[in-house]
C-alpha positions as CSV (number, residue, x, y, z in Angstrom):
1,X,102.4,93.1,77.1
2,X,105.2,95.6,77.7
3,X,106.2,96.6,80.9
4,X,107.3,100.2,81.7
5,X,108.3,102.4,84.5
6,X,105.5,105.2,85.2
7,X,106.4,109.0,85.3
8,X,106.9,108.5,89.2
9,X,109.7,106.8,89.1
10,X,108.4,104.4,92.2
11,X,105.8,102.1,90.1
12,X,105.3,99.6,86.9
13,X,103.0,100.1,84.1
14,X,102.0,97.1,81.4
15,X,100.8,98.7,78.2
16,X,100.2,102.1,79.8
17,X,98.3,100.8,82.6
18,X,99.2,100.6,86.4
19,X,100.4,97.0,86.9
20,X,101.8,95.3,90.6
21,X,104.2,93.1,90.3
22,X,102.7,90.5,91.7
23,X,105.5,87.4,91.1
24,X,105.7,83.5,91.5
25,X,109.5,82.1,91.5
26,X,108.9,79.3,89.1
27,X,112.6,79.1,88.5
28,X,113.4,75.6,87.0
29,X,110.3,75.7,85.0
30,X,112.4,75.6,81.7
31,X,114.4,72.3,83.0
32,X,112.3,71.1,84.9
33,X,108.0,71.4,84.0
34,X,106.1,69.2,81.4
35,X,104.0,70.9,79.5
36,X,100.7,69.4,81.2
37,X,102.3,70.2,84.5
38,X,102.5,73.9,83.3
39,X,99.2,74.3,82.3
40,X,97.9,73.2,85.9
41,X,100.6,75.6,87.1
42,X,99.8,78.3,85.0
43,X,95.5,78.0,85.3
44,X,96.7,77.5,89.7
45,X,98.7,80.7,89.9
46,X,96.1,82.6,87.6
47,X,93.2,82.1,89.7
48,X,95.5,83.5,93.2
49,X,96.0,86.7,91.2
50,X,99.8,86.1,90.0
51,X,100.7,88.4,86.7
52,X,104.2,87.3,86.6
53,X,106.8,84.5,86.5
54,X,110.1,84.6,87.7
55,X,112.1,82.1,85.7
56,X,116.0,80.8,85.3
57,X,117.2,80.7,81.9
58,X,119.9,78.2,82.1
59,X,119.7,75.5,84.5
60,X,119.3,76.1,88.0
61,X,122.1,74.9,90.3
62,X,120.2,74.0,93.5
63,X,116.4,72.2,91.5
64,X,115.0,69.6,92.0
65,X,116.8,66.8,90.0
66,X,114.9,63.5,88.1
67,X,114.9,61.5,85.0
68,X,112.9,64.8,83.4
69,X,115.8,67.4,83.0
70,X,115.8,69.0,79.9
71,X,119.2,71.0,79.0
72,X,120.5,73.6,77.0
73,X,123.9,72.1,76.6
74,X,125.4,68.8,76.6
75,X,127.2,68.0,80.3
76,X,130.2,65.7,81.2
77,X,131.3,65.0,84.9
78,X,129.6,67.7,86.4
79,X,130.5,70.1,83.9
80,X,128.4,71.8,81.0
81,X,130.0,72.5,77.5
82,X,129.1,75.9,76.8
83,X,130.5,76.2,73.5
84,X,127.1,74.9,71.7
85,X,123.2,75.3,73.0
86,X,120.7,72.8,72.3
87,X,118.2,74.2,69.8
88,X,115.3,71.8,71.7
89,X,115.9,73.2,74.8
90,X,114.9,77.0,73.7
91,X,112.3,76.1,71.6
92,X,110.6,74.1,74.7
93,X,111.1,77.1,76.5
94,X,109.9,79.4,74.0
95,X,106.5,77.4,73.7
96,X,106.3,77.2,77.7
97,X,106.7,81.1,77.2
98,X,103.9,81.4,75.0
99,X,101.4,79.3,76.8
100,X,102.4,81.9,80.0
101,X,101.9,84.5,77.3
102,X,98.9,84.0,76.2
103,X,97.3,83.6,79.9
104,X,98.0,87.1,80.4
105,X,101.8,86.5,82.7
106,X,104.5,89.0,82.7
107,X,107.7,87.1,81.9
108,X,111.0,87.7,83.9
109,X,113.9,85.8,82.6
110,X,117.3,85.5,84.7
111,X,119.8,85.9,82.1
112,X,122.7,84.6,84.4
113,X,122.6,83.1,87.8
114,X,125.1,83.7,90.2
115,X,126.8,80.5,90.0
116,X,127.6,81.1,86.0
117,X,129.8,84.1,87.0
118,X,132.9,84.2,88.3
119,X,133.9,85.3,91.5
120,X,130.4,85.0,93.3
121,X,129.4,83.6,96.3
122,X,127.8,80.9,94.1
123,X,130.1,79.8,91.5
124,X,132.8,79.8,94.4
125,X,130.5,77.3,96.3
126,X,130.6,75.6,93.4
127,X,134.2,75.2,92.6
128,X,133.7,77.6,89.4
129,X,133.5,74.8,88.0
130,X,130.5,75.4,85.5
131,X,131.4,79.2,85.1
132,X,130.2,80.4,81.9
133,X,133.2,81.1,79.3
134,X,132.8,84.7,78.6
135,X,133.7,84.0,74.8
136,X,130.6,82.5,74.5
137,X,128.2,85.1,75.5
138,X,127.6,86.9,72.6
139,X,126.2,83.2,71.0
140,X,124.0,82.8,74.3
141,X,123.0,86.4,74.3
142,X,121.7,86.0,71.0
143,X,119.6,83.1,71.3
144,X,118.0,84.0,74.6
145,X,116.8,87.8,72.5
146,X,116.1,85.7,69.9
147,X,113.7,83.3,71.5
148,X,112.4,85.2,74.4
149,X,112.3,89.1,73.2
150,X,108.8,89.0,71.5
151,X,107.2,88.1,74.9
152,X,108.3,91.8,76.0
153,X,110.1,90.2,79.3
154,X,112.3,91.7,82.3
155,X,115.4,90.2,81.6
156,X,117.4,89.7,85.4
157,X,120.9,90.2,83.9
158,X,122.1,88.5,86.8
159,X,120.4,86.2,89.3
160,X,121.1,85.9,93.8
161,X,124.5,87.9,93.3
162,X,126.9,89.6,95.1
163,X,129.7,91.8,93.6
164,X,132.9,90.7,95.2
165,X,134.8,91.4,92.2
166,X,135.8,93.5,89.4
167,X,135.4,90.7,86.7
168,X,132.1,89.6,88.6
169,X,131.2,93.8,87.9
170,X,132.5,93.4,84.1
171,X,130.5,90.3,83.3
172,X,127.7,91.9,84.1
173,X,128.6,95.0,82.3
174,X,129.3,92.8,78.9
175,X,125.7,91.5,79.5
176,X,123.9,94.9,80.1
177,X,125.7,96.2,76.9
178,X,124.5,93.4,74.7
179,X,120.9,93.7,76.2
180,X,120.7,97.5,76.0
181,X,122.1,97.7,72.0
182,X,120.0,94.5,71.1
183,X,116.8,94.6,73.4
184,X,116.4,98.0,74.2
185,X,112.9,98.1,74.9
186,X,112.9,95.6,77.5
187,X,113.1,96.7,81.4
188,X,116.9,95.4,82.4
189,X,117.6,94.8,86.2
190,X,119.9,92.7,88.5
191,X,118.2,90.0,91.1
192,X,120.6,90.4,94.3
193,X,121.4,87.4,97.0
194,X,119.7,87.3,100.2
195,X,120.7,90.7,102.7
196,X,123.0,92.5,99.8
197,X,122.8,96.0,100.5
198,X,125.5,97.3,98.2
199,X,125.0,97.5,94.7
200,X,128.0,98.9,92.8
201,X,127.3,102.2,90.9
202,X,128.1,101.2,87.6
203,X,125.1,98.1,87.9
204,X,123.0,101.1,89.8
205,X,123.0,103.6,86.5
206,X,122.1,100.2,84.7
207,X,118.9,99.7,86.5
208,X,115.6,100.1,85.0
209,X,113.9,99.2,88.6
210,X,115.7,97.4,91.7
211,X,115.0,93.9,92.9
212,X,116.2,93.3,96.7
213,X,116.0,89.9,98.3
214,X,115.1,89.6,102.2
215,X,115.9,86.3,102.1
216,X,115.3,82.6,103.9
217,X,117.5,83.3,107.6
218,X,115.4,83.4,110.4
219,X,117.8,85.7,111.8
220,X,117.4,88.6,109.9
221,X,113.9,88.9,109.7
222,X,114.0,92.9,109.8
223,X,115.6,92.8,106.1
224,X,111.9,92.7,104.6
225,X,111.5,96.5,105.8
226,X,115.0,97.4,106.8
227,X,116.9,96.8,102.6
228,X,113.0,98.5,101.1
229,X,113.6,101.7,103.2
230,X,117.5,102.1,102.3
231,X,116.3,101.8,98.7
232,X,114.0,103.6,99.2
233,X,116.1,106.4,100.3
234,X,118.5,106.4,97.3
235,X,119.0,109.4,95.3
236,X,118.0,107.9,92.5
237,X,114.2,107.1,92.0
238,X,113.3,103.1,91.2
239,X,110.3,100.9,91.3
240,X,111.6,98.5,94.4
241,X,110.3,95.3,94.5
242,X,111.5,92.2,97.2
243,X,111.9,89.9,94.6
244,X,112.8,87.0,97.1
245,X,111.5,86.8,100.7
246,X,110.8,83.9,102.5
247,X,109.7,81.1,100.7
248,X,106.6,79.1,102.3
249,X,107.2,75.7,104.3
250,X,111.0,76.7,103.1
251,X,113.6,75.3,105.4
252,X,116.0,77.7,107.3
253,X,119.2,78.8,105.7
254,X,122.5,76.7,106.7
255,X,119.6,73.6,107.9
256,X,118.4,75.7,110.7
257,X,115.7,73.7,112.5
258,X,112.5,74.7,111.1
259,X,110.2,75.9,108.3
260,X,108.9,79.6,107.4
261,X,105.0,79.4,107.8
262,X,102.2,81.3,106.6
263,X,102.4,83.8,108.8
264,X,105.8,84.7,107.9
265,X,105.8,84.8,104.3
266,X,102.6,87.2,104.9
267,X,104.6,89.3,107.0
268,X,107.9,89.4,104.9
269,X,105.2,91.0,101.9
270,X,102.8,93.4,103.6
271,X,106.5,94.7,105.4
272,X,107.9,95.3,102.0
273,X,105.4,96.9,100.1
274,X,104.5,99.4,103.0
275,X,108.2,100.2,103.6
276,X,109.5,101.4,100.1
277,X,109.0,98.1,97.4
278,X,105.5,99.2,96.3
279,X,106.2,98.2,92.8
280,X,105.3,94.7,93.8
281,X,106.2,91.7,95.5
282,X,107.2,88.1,95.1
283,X,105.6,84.6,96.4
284,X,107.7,82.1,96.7
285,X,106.7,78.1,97.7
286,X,109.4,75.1,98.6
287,X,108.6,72.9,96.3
288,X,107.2,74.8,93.2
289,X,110.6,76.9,92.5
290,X,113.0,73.8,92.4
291,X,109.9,71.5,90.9
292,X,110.3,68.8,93.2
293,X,108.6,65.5,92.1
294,X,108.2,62.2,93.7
295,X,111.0,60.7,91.6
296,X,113.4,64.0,91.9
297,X,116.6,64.8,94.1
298,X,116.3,68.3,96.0
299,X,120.6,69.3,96.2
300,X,120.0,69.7,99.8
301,X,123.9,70.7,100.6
302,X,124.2,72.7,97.4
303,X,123.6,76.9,98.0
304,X,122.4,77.9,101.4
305,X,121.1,74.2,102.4
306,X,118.1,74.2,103.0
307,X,115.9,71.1,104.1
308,X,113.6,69.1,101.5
309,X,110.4,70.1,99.6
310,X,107.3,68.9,99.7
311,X,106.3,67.7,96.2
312,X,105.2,70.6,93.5
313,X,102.0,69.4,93.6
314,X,101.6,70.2,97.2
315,X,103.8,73.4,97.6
316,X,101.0,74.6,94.6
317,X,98.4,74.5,97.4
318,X,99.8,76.7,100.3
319,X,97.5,79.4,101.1
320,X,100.4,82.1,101.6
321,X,99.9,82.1,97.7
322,X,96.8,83.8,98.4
323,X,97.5,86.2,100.7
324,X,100.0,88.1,98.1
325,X,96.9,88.0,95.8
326,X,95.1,89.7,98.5
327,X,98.3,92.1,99.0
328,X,97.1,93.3,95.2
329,X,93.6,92.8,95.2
330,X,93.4,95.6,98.1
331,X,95.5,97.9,96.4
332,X,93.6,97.6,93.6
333,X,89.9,97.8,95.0
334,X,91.2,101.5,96.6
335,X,92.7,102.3,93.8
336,X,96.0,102.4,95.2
337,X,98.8,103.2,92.5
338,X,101.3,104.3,94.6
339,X,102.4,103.7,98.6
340,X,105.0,106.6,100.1
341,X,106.2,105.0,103.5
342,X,104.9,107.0,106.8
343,X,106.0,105.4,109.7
344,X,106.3,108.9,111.6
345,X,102.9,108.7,111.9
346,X,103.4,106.2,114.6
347,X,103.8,107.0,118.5
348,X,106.6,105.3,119.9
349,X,106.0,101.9,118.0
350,X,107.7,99.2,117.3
351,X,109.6,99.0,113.9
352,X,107.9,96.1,112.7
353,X,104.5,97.9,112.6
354,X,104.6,99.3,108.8
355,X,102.9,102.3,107.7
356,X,102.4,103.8,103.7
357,X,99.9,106.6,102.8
358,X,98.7,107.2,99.5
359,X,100.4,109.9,97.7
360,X,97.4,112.3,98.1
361,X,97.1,111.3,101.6
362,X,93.7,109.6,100.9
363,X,94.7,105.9,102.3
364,X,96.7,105.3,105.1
365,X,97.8,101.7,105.5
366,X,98.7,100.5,108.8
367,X,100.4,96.5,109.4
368,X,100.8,95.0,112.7
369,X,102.3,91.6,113.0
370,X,101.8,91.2,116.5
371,X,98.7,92.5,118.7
372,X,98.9,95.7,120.7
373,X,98.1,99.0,121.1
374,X,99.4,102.0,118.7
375,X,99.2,105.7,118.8
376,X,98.9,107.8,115.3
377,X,100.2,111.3,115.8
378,X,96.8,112.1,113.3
379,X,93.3,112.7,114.0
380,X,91.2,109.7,111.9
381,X,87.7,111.2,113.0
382,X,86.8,111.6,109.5
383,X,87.9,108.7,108.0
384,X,86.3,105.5,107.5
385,X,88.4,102.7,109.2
386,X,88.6,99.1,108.4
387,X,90.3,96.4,110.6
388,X,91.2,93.3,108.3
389,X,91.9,90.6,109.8
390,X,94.9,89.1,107.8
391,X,94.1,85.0,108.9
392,X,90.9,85.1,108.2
393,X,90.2,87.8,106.0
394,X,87.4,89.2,108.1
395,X,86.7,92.5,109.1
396,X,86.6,93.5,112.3
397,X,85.3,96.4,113.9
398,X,88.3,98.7,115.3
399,X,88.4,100.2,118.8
400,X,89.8,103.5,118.7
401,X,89.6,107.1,120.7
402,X,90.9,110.3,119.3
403,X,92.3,112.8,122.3
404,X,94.7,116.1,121.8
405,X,94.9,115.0,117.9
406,X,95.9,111.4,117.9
407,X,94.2,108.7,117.1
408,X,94.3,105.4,120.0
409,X,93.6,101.9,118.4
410,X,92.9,99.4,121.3
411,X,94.1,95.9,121.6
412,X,91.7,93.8,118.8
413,X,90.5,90.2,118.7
414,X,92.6,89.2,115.7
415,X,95.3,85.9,116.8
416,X,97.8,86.8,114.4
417,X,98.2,90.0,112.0
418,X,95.5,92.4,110.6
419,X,95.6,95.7,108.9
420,X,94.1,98.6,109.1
421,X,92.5,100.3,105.9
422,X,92.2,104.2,106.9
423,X,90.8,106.1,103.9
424,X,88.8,109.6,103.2
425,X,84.9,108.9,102.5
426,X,84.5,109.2,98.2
């Protein structure tokens, strides 16, 4: 199942069909899952509409630790020895692959996290200590095309990174060059850290779509619509996707006193994908990504600290997980391909009201978080309106008057979020 960029430059295809991006961050499943836990994993994240899997390659720094941990190199003190991989560990992975594989999932492989390369926020954090030699690459590099390419995946050539030097730039280079001569029919593309804006120009002309993160700090919630409209606005065209918003029942970065909800991992999505990341979006649950069991150790003053998990099997049940499928099953019951943001339709609203149209102008799609009152500077006369009420998922009939060519929506009885479905009759 192959995974392409369409014609438009702004959306995915898989085997020459429209395909959203519709991503669970499984990250330490590779380290971290047994294979009986993956299958209830796998058959969980089917059902909610999931078509993709975000995963580490190499062992991520901040998981869940227990007597399960299965790695690809031998450790002492802290420290991995790169200089030999552990056949096991990527023939696990491969067969975790295949089960994924053959229940229809996209795979999207990090090819190196943040805190393998030097001079990143990460590896810094972590005293460079487990920095991967960059005379072993072309031995890793190998392995990971030779186990993973048949699976047609995304490879993330890097993983939550900044660029704050030139050797971080060149490592990634070295990596991009490998993956282009020996996997060059595989989409390549670079996973940033939470709030990066800048992405240097020789990554840029490497990108086969972007991949922005909004991130987990409460106090920056406007970066879910504020980083998809300044890609968005780039010269050069790229599927967009938020490929890390806020996790569900996620502590707040730097052990900030409280836990995104429901509501706000809801918001975070229907904000990107309205704003400029219509390529897809990513779901994210505290607890799943890390694989926290009852016998495991969450690193909870390792990264951006955040507070403890609930166990896998309960992170597996938040219902935030099914409002992202609902995100794609609307899109695709309109027959939505592509979303071109249109906030100028709105009156003197607030920015966090979101607004795409359909390319023909056929769909409008209108988010507000918050109840109120908006002005359209369009008359909706002809259209057939639907008020969805995001909580609930019920419809609700819309109060609205259209005077001097706007169209008024009144206050609705929705408590938290809805949108409103504006479309041309068939």
């Amino acid at each position: 199942m192959r995974v392409t960029v369409n014609q438009n430059q702004r959306t995915l295809l898989r085997d020459g069909t429209h395909f959203f991006y519709l991503a669970d961050t499984c990250w330490s499943a590779f380290t971290s899952i047994r294979e009986e836990e993956w299958m209830t994993y796998l058959e969980k994240r089917k059902t909610q509409g999931f078509n993709t899997l975000q995963i580490n390659i190499l062992p991520q720094w901040d998981r869940s630790r227990g007597t399960f941990d299965k790695l690809p190199f031998s450790k002492k003190n802290g420290v991995y020895d790169f200089k030999e991989l552990d056949d096991s560990y990527f023939e696990r992975a491969k067969k975790l692959c295949k089960i994924a594989d053959d229940r229809g999932f996209t795979l999207a492989l990090v090819v190196l996290w943040s805190n393998y390369v030097e001079g990143t926020w990460a590896s810094n954090l972590d005293r460079r200590k487990n920095v991967f030699p960059r005379e072993y690459f072309e031995n890793y590099f190998k392995k990971v095309i030779d186990t993973f390419d048949s699976f047609s995946p995304i490879y993330f050539i890097a993983g939550d990174t900044d660029f704050p030097e030139k050797e971080t730039i060149d490592t990634y280079l070295e990596a991009f060059d490998y993956f282009e001569k020996h996997s060059p029919n595989t989409l390549k593309t670079v996973h940033i850290k939470g709030r990066q804006e800048e992405i240097p120009e020789e990554i840029l002309r490497r990108l086969d779509l972007l991949l922005y993160q909004s991130g987990h700090n409460r106090s920056f919630l406007n970066m879910p619509y504020y980083l998809a409209e300044q890609f968005y606005k780039m010269e050069r065209k790229l599927p967009i996707v938020n490929s890390e918003p806020c996790y569900e029942q996620m502590g707040y970065a730097r052990r900030e006193y409280g836990r995104f909800k429901q509501l706000d991992v809801r918001q975070a999505a229907w904000q990107s994908v309205l704003s400029g990341a219509c390529a897809g979006i990513t779901y994210g649950a505290h607890g799943v990504w890390s694989w926290h069991g009852m016998n495991t150790n969450f690193a909870e003053n390792t990264g951006e600290a955040f507070d403890t998990p609930m166990y896998w099997q309960e992170a597996l049940q938040l219902p935030g997980a099914f409002d992202y499928g609902f995100i794609k099953g609307i899109l695709q019951m309109n027959q939505i391909d592509e979303l071109i943001p249109n906030n100028q339709l709105l009156v003197g609203a607030n920015e966090q009201i979101r607004v795409a149209s359909s390319k023909q102008q056929k769909h409008h799609l209108i988010y507000i978080p918050s109840n109120t009152t908006i002005r359209v500077s369009a008359d909706f006369s002809d259209f057939e309106i639907y008020l969805i009420d995001l909580k609930t998922k019920n419809l609700l009939e819309p109060t609205f008057v259209v005077k001097n060519g706007e169209t008024i929506f009144k206050i609705h009885s929705g408590q938290e979020d809805v949108l409103l479905l504006v479309k041309k009759p068939s």
